[in-house]
GUMAR-819752 format. One record per residue (C-alpha): residue number from 0; residue in three letters; x, z, y. Coordinates in Angstrom, 3 decimals, padded with zeros to 6 digits. Layout:
N
@k = NUM; r = ALA; u = X; w = Z; v = Y;
...
//
This chain:
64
@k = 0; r = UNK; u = 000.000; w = 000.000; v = 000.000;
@k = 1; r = UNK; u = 001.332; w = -000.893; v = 003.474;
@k = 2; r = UNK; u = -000.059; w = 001.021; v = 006.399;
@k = 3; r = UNK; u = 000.283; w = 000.312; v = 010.228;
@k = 4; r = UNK; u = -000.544; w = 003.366; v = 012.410;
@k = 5; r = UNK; u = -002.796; w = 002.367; v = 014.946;
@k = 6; r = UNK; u = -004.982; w = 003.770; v = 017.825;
@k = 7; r = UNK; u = -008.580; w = 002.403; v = 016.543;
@k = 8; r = UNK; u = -011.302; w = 002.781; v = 018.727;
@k = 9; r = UNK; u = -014.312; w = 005.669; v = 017.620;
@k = 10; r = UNK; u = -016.811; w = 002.636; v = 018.100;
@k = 11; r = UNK; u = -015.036; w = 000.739; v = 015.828;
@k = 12; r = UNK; u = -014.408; w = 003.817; v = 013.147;
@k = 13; r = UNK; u = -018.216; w = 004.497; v = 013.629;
@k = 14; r = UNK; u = -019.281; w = 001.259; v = 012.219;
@k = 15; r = UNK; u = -020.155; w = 000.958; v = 008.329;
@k = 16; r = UNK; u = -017.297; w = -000.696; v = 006.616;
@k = 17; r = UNK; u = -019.566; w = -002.728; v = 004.875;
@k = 18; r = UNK; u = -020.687; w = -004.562; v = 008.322;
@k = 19; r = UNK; u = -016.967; w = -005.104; v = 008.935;
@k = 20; r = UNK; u = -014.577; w = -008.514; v = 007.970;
@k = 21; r = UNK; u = -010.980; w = -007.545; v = 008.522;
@k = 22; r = UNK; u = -008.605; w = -010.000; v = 008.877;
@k = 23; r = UNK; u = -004.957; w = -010.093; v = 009.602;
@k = 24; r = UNK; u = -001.759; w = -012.592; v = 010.529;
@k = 25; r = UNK; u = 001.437; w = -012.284; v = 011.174;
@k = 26; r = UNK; u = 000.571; w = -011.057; v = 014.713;
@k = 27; r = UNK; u = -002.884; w = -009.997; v = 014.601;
@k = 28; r = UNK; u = -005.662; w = -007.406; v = 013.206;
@k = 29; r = UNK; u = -009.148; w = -009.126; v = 013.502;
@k = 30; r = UNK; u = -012.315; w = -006.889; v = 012.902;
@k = 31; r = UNK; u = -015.498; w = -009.129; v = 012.754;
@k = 32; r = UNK; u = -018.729; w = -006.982; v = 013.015;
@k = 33; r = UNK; u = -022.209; w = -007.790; v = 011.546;
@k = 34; r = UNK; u = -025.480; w = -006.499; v = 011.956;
@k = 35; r = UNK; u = -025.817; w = -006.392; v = 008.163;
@k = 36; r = UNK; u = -024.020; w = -006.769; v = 005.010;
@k = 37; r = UNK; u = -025.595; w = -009.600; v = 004.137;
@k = 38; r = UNK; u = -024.193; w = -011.398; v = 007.050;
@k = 39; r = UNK; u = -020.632; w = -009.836; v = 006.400;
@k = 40; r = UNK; u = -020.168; w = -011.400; v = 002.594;
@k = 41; r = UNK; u = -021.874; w = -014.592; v = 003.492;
@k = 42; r = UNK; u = -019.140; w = -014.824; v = 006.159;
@k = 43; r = UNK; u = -016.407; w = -013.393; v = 003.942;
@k = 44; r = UNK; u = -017.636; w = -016.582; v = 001.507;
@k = 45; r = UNK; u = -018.155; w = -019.423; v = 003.921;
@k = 46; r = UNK; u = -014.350; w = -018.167; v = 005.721;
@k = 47; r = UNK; u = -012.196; w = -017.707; v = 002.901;
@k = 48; r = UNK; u = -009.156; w = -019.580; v = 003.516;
@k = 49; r = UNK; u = -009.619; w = -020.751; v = 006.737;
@k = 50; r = UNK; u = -007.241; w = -020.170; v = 010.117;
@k = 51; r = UNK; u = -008.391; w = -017.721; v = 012.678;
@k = 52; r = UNK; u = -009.247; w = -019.735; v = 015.221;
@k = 53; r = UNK; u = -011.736; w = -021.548; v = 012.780;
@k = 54; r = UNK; u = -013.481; w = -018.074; v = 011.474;
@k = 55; r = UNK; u = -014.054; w = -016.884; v = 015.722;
@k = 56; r = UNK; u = -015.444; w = -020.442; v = 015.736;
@k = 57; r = UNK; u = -018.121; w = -019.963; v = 012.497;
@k = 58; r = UNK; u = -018.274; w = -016.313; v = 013.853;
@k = 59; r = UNK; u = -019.947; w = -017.334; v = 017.052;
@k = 60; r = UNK; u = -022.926; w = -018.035; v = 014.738;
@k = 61; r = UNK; u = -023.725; w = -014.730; v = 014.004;
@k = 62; r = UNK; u = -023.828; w = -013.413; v = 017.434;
@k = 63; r = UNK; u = -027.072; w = -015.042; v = 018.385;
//
């Protein structure tokens, strides 16, 4: 296991991790949020494998 100490945010903590997509490069942390967990794993699904600027595109989707 490989842990990076971090300052998270309470908001962030106080979400579910089930509502939560993390996703990390060589530079980044992303945390996608989701209103449920069906949203999250159809994300997780339709995103595997793809760059980050292409998930923030498909992610714009599920903030309408």
């Amino acid at each position: 296991m490989i842990c990076i100490k971090a300052d998270i945010p309470k908001e962030l903590n106080a979400i579910d991790d089930e509502l939560k997509a993390i996703y990390h490069s060589k530079d980044t942390v992303c945390f996608f949020t989701f209103k449920y967990r069906e949203q999250r794993n159809e994300f997780l699904e339709r995103t595997r494998g793809m760059t980050k600027v292409e998930r923030e595109t498909i992610y714009q989707e599920y903030q309408s």
